[in-house]
mmJSON file of the N, C-alpha and C atoms, coordinates in Angstrom:
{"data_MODEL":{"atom_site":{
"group_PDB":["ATOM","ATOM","ATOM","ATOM","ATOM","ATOM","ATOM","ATOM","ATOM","ATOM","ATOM","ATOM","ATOM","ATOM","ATOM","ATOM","ATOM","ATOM","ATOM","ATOM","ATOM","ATOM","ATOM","ATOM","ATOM","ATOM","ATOM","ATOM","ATOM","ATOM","ATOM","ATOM","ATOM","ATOM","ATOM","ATOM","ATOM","ATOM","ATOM","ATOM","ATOM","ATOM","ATOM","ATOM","ATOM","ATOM","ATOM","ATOM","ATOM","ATOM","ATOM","ATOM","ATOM","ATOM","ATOM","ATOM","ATOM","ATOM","ATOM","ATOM","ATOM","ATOM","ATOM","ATOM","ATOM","ATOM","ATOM","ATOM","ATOM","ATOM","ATOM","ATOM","ATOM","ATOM","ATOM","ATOM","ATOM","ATOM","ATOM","ATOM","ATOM","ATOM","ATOM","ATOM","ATOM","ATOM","ATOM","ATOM","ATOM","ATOM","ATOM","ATOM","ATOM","ATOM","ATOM","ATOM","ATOM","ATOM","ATOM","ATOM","ATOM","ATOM","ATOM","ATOM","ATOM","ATOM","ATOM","ATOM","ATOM","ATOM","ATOM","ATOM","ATOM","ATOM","ATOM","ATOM","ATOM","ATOM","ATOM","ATOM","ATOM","ATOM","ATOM","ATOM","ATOM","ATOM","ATOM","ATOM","ATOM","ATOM","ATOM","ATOM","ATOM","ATOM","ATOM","ATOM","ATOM","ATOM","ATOM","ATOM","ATOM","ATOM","ATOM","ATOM","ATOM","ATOM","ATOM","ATOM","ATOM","ATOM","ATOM","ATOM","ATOM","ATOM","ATOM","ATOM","ATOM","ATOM","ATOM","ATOM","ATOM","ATOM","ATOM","ATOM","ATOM","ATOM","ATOM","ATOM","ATOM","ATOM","ATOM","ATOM","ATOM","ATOM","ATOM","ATOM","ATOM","ATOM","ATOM","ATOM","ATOM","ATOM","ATOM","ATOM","ATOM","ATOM","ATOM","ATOM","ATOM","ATOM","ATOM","ATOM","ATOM","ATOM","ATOM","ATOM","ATOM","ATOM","ATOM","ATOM","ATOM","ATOM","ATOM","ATOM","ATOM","ATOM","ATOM"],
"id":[1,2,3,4,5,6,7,8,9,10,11,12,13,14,15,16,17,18,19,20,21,22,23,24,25,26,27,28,29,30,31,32,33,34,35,36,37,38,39,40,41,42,43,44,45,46,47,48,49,50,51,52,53,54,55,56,57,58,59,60,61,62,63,64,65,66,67,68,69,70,71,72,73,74,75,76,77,78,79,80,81,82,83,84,85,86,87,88,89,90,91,92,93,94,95,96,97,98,99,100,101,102,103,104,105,106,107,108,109,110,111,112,113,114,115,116,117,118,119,120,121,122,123,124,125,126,127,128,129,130,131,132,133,134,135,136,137,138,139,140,141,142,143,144,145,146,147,148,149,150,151,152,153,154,155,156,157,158,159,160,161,162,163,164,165,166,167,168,169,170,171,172,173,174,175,176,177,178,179,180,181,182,183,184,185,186,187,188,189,190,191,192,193,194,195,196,197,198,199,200,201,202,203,204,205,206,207],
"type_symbol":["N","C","C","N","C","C","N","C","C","N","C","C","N","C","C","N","C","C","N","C","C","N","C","C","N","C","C","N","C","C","N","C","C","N","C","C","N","C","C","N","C","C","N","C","C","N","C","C","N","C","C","N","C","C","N","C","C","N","C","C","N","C","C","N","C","C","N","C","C","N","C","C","N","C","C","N","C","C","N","C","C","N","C","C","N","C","C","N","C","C","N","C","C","N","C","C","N","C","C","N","C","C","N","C","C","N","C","C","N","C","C","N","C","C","N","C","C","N","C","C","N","C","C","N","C","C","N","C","C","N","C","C","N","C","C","N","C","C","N","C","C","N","C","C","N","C","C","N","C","C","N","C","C","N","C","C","N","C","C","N","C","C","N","C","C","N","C","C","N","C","C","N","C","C","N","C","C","N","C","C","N","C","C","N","C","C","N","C","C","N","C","C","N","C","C","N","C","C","N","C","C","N","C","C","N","C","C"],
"label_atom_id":["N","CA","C","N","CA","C","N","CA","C","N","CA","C","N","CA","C","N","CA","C","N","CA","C","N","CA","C","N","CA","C","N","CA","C","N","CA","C","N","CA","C","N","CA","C","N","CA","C","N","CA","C","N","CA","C","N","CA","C","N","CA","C","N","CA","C","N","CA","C","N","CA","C","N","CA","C","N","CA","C","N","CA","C","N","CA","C","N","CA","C","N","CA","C","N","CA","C","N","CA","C","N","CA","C","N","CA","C","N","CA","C","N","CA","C","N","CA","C","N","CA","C","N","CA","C","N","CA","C","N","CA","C","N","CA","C","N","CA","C","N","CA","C","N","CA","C","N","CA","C","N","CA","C","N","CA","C","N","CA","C","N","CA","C","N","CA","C","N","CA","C","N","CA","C","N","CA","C","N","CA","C","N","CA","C","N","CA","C","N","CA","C","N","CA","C","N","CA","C","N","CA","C","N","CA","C","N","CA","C","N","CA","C","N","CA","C","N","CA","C","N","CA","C","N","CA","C","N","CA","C","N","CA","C","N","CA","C","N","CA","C"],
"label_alt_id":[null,null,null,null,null,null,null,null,null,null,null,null,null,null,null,null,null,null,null,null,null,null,null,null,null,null,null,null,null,null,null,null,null,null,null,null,null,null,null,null,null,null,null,null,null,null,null,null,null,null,null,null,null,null,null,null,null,null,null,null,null,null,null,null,null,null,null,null,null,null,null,null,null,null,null,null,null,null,null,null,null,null,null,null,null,null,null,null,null,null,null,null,null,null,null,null,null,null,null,null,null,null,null,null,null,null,null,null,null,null,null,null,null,null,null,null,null,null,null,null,null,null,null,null,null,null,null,null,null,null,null,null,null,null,null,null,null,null,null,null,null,null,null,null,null,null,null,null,null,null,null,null,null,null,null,null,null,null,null,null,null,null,null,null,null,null,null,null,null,null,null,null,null,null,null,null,null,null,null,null,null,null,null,null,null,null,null,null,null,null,null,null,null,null,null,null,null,null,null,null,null,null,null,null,null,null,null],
"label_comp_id":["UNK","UNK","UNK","UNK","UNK","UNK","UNK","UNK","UNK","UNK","UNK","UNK","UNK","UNK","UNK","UNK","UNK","UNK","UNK","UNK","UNK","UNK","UNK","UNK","UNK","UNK","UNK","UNK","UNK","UNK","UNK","UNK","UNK","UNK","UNK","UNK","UNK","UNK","UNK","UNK","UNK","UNK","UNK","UNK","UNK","UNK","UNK","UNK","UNK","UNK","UNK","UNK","UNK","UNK","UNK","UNK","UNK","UNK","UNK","UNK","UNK","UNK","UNK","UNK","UNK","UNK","UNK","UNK","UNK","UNK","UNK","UNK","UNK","UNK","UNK","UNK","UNK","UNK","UNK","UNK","UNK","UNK","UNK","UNK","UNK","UNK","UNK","UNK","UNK","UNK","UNK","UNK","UNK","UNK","UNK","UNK","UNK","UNK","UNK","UNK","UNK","UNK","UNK","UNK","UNK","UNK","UNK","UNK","UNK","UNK","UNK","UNK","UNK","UNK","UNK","UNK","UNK","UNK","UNK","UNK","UNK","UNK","UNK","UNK","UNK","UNK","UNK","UNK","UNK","UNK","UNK","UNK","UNK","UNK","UNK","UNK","UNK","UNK","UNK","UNK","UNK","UNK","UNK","UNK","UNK","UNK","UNK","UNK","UNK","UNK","UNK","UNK","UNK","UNK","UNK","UNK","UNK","UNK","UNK","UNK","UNK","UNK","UNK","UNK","UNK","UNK","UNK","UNK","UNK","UNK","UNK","UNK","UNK","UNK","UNK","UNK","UNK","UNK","UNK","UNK","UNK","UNK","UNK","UNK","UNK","UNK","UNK","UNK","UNK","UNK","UNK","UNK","UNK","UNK","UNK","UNK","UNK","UNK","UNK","UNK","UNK","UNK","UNK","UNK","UNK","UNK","UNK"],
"label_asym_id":["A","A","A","A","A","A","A","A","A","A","A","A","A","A","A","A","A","A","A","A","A","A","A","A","A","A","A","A","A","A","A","A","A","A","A","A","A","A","A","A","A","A","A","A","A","A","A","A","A","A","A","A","A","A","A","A","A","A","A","A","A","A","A","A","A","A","A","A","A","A","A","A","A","A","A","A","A","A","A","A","A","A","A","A","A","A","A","A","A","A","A","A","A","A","A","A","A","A","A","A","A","A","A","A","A","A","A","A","A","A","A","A","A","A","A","A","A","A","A","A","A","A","A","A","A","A","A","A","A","A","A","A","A","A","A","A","A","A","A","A","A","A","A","A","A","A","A","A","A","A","A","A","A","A","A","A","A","A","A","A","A","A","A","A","A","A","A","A","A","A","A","A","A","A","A","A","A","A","A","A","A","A","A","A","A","A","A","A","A","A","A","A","A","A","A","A","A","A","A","A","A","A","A","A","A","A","A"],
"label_entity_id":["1","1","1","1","1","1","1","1","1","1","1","1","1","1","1","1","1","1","1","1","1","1","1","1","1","1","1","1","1","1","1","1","1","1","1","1","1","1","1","1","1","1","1","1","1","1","1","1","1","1","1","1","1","1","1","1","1","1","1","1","1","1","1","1","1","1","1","1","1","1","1","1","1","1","1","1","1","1","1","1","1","1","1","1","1","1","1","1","1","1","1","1","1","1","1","1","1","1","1","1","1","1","1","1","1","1","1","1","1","1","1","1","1","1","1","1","1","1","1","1","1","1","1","1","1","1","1","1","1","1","1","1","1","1","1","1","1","1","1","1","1","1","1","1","1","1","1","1","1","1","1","1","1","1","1","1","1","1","1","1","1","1","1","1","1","1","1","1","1","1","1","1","1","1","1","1","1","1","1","1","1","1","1","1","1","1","1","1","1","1","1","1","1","1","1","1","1","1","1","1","1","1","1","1","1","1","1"],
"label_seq_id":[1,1,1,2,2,2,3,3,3,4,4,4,5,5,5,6,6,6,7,7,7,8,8,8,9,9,9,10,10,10,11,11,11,12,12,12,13,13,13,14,14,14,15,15,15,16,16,16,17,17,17,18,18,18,19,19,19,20,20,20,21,21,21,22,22,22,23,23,23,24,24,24,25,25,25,26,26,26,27,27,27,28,28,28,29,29,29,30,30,30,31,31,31,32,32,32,33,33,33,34,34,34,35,35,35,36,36,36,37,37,37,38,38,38,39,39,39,40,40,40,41,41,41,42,42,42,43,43,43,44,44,44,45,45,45,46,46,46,47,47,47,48,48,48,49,49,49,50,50,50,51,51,51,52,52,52,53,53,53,54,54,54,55,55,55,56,56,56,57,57,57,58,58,58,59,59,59,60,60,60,61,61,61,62,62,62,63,63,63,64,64,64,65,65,65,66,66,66,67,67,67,68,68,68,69,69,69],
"pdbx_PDB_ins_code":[null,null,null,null,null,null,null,null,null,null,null,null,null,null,null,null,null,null,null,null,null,null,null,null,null,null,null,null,null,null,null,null,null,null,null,null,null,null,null,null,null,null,null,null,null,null,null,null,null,null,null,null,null,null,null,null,null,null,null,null,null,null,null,null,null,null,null,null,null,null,null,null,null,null,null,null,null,null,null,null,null,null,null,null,null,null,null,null,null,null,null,null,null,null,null,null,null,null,null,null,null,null,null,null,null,null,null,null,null,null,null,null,null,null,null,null,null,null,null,null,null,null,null,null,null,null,null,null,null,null,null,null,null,null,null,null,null,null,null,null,null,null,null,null,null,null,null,null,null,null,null,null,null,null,null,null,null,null,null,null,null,null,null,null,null,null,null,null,null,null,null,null,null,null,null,null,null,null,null,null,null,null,null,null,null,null,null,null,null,null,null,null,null,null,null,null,null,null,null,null,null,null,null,null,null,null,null],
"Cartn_x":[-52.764,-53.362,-54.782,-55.331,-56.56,-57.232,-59.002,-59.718,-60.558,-60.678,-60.994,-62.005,-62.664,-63.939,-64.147,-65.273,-66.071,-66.95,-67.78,-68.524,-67.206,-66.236,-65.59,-64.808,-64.209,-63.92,-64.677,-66.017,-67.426,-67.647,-66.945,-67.754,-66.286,-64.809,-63.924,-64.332,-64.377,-64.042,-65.712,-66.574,-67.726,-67.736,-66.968,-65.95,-64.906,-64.475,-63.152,-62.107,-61.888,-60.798,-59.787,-59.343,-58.794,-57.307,-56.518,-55.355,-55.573,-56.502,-57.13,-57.28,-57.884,-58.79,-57.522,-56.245,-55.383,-54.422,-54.008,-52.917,-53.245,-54.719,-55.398,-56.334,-56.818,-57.432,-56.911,-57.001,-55.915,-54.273,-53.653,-52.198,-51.594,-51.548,-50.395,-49.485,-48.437,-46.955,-47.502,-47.406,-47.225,-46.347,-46.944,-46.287,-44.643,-43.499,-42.446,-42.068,-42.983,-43.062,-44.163,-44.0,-45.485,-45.933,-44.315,-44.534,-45.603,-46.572,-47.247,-46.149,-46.785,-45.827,-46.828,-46.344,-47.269,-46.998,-48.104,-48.156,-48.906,-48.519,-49.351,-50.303,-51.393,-52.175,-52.909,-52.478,-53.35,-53.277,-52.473,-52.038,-52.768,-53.407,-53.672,-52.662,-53.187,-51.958,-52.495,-51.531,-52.5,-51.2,-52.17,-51.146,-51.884,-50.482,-50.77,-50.0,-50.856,-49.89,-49.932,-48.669,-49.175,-49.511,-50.883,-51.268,-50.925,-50.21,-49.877,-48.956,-48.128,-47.616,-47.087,-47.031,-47.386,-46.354,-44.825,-44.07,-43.997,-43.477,-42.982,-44.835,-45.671,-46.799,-47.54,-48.055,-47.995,-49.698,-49.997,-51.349,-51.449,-51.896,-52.136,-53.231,-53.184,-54.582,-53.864,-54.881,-54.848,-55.745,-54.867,-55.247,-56.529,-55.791,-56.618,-57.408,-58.453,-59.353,-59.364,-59.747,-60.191,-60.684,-61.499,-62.662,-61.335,-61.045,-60.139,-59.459,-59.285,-58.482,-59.9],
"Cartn_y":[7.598,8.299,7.773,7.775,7.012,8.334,7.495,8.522,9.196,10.225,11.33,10.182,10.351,9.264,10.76,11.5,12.211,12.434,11.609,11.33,11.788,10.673,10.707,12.248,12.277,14.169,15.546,14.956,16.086,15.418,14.462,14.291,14.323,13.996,14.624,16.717,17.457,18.77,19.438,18.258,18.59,18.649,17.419,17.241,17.778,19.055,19.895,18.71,17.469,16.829,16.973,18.346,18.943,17.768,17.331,16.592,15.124,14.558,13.533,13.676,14.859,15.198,15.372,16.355,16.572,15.037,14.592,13.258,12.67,11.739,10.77,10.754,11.425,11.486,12.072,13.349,14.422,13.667,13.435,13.027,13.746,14.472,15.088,14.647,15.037,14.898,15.342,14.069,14.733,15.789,16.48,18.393,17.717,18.686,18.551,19.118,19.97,20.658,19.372,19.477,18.724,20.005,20.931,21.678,22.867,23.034,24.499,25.588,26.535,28.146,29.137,30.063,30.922,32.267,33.127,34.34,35.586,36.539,37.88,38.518,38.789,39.223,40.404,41.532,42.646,42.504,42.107,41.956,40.763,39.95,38.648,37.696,36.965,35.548,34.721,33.564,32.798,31.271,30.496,28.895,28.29,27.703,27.784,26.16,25.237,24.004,23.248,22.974,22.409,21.255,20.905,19.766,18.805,19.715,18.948,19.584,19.23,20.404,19.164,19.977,19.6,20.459,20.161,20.752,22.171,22.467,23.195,24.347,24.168,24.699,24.288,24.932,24.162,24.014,23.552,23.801,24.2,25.132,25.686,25.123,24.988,25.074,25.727,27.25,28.018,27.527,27.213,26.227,27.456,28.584,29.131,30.937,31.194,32.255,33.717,34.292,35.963,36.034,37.217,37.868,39.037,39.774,40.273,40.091,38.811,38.207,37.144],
"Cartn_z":[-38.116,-36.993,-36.79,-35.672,-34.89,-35.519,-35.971,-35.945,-34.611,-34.443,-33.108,-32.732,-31.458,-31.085,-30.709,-31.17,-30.853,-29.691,-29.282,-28.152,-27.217,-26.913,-26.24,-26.032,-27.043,-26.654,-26.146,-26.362,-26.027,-24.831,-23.905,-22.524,-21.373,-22.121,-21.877,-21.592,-22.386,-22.509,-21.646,-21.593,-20.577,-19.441,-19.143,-17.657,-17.384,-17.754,-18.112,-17.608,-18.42,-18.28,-19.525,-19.015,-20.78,-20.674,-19.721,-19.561,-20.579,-20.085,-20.927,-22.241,-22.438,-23.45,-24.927,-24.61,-25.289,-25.528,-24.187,-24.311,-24.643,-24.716,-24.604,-26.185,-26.217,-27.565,-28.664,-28.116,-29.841,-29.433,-29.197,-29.307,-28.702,-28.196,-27.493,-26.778,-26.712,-25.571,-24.008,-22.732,-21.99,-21.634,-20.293,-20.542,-20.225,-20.556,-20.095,-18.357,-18.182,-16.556,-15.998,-15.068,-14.124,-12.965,-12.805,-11.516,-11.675,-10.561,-10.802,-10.637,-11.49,-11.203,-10.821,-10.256,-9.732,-10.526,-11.309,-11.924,-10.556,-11.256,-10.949,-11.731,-12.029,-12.835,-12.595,-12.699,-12.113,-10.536,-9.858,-8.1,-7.889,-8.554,-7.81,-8.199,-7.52,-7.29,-8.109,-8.877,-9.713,-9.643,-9.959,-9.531,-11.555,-12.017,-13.353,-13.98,-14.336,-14.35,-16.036,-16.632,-17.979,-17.474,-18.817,-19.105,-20.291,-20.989,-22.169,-23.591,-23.895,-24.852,-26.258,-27.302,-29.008,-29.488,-30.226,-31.187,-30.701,-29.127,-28.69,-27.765,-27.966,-27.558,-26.527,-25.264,-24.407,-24.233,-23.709,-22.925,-21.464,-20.584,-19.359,-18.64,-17.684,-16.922,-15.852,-15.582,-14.317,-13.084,-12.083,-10.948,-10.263,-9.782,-9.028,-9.865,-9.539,-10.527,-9.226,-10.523,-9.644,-10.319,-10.461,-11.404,-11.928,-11.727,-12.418,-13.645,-13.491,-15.354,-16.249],
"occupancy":[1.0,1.0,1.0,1.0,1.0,1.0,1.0,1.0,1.0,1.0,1.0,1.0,1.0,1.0,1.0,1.0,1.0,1.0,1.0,1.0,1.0,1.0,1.0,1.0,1.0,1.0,1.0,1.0,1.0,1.0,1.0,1.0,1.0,1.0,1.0,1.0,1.0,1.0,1.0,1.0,1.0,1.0,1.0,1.0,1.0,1.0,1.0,1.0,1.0,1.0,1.0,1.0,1.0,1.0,1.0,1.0,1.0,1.0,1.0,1.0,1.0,1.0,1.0,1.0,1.0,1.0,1.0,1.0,1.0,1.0,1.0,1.0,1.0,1.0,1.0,1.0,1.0,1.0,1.0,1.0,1.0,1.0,1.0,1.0,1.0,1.0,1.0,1.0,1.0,1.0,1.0,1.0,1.0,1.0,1.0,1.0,1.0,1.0,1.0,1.0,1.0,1.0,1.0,1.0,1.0,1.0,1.0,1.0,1.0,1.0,1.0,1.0,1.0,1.0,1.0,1.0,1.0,1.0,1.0,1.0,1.0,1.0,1.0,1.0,1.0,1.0,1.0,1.0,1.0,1.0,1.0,1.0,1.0,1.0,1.0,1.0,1.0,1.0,1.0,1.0,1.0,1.0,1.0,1.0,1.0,1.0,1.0,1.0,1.0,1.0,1.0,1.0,1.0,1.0,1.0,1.0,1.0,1.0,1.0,1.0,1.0,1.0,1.0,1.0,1.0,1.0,1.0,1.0,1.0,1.0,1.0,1.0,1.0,1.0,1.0,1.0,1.0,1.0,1.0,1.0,1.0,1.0,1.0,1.0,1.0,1.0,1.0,1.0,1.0,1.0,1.0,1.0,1.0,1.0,1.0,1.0,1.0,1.0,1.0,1.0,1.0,1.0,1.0,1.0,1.0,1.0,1.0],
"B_iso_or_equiv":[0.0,0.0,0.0,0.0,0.0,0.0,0.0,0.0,0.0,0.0,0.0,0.0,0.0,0.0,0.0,0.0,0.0,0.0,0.0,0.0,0.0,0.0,0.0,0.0,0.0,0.0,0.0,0.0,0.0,0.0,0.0,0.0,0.0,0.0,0.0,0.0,0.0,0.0,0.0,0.0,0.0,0.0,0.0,0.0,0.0,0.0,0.0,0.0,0.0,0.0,0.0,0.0,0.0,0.0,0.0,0.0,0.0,0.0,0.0,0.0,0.0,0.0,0.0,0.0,0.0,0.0,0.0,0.0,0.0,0.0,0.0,0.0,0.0,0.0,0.0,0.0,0.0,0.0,0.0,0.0,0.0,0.0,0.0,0.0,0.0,0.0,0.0,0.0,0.0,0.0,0.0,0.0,0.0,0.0,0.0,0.0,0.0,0.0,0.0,0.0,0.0,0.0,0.0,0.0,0.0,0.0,0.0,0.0,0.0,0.0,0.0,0.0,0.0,0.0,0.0,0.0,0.0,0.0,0.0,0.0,0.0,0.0,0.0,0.0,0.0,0.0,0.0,0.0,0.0,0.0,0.0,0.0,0.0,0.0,0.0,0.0,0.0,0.0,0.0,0.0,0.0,0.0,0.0,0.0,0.0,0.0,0.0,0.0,0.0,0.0,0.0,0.0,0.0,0.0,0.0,0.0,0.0,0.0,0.0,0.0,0.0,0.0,0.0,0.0,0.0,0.0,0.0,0.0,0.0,0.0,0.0,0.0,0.0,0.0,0.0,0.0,0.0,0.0,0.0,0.0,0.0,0.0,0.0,0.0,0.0,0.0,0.0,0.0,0.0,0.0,0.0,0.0,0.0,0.0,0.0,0.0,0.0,0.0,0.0,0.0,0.0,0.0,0.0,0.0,0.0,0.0,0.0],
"pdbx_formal_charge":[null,null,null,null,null,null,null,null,null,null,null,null,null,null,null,null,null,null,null,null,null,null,null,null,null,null,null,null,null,null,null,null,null,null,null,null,null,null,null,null,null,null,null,null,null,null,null,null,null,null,null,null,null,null,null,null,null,null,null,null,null,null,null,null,null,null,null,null,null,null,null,null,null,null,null,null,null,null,null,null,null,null,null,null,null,null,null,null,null,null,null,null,null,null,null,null,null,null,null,null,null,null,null,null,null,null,null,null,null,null,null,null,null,null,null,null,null,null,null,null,null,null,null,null,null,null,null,null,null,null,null,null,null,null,null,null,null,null,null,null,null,null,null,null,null,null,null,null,null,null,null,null,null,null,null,null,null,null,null,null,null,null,null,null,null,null,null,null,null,null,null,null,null,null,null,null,null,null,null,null,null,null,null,null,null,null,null,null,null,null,null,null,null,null,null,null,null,null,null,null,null,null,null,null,null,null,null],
"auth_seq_id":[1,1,1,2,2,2,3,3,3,4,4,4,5,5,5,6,6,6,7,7,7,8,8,8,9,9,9,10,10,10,11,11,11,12,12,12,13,13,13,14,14,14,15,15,15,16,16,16,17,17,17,18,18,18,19,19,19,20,20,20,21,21,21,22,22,22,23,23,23,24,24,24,25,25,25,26,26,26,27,27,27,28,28,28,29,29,29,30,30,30,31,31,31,32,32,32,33,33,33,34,34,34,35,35,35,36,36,36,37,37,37,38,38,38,39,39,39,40,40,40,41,41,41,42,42,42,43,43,43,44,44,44,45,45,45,46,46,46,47,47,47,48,48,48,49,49,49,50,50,50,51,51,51,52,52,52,53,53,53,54,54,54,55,55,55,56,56,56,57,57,57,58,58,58,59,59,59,60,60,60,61,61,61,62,62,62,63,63,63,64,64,64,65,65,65,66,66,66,67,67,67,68,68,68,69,69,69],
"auth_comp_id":["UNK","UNK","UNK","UNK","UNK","UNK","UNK","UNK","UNK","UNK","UNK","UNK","UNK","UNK","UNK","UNK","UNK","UNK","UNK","UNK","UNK","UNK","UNK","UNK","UNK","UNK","UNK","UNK","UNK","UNK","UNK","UNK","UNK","UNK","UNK","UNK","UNK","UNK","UNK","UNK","UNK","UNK","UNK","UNK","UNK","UNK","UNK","UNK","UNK","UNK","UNK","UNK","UNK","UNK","UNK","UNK","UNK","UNK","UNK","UNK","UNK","UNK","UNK","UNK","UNK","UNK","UNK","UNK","UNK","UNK","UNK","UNK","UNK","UNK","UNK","UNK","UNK","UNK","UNK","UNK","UNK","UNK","UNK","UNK","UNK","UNK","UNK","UNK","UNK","UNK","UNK","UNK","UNK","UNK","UNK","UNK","UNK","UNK","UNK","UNK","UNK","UNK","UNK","UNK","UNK","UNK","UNK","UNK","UNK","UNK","UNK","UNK","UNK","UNK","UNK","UNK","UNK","UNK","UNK","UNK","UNK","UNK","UNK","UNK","UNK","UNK","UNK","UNK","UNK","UNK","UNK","UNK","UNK","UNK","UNK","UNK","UNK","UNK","UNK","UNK","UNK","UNK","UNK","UNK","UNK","UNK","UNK","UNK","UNK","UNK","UNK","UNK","UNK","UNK","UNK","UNK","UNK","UNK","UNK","UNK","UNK","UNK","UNK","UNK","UNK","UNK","UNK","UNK","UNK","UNK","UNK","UNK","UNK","UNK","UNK","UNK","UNK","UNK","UNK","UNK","UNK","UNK","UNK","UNK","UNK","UNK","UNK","UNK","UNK","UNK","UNK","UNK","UNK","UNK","UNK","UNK","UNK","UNK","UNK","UNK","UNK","UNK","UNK","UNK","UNK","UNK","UNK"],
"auth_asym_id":["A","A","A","A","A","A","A","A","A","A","A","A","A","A","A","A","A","A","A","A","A","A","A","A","A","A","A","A","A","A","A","A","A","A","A","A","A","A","A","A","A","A","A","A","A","A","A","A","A","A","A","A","A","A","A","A","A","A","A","A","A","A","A","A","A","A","A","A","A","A","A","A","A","A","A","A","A","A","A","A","A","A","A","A","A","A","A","A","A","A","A","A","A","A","A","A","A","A","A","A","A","A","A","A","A","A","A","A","A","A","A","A","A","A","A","A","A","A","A","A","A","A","A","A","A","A","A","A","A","A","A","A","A","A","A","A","A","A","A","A","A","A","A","A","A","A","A","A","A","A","A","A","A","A","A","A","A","A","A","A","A","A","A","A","A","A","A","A","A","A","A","A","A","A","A","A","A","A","A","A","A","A","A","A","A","A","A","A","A","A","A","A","A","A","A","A","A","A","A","A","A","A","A","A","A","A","A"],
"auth_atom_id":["N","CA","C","N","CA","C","N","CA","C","N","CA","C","N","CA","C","N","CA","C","N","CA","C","N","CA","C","N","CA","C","N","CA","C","N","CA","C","N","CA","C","N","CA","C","N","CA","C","N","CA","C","N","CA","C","N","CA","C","N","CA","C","N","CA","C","N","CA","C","N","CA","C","N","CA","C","N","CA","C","N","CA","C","N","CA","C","N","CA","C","N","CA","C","N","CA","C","N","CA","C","N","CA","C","N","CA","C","N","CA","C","N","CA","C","N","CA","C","N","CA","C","N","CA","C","N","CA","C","N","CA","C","N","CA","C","N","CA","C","N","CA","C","N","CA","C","N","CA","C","N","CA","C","N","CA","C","N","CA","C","N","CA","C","N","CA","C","N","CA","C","N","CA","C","N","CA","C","N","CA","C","N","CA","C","N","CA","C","N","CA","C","N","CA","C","N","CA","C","N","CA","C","N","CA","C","N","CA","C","N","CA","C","N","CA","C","N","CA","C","N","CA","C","N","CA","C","N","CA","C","N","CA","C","N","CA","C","N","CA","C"],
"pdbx_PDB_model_num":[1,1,1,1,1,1,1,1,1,1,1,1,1,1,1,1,1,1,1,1,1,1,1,1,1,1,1,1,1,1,1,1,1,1,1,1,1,1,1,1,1,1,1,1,1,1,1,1,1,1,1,1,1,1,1,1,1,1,1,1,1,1,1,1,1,1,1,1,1,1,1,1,1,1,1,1,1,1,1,1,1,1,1,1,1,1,1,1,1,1,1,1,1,1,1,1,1,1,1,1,1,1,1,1,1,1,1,1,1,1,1,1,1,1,1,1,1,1,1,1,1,1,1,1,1,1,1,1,1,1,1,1,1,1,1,1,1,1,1,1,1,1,1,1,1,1,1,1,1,1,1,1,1,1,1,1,1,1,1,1,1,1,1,1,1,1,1,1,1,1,1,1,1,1,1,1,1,1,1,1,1,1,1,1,1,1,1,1,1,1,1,1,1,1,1,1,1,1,1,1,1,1,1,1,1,1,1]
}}}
């Protein structure tokens, strides 16, 4: 296994390029979904897409925010 490049992961996760940040540096599996899904959260609407998933665990990024959640 490659050792982490540090710098590089602290200017990845500064630039919330968490997609990069997981596939590209820590190892991860691209996600098996690509499609967004849409949740409900307390009556708002929310658009929710993996970025990356590891031995069944996925990673999320929620496309769209409310102050509510």
């Amino acid at each position: 296994m490659a050792k982490l490049d540090v710098q590089k992961a602290r200017d990845l996760l500064q630039g919330f390029d968490f997609g990069k940040l997981f596939v590209a540096e820590l190892g991860w599996s691209q996600p098996t979904n690509r499609q967004s899904t849409s949740f409900d959260c307390i009556g708002d609407k929310f658009q929710r897409k993996q970025i990356a998933q590891l031995s069944g665990v996925v990673v999320l990024s929620k496309l769209s925010m409310a102050a509510t959640c």
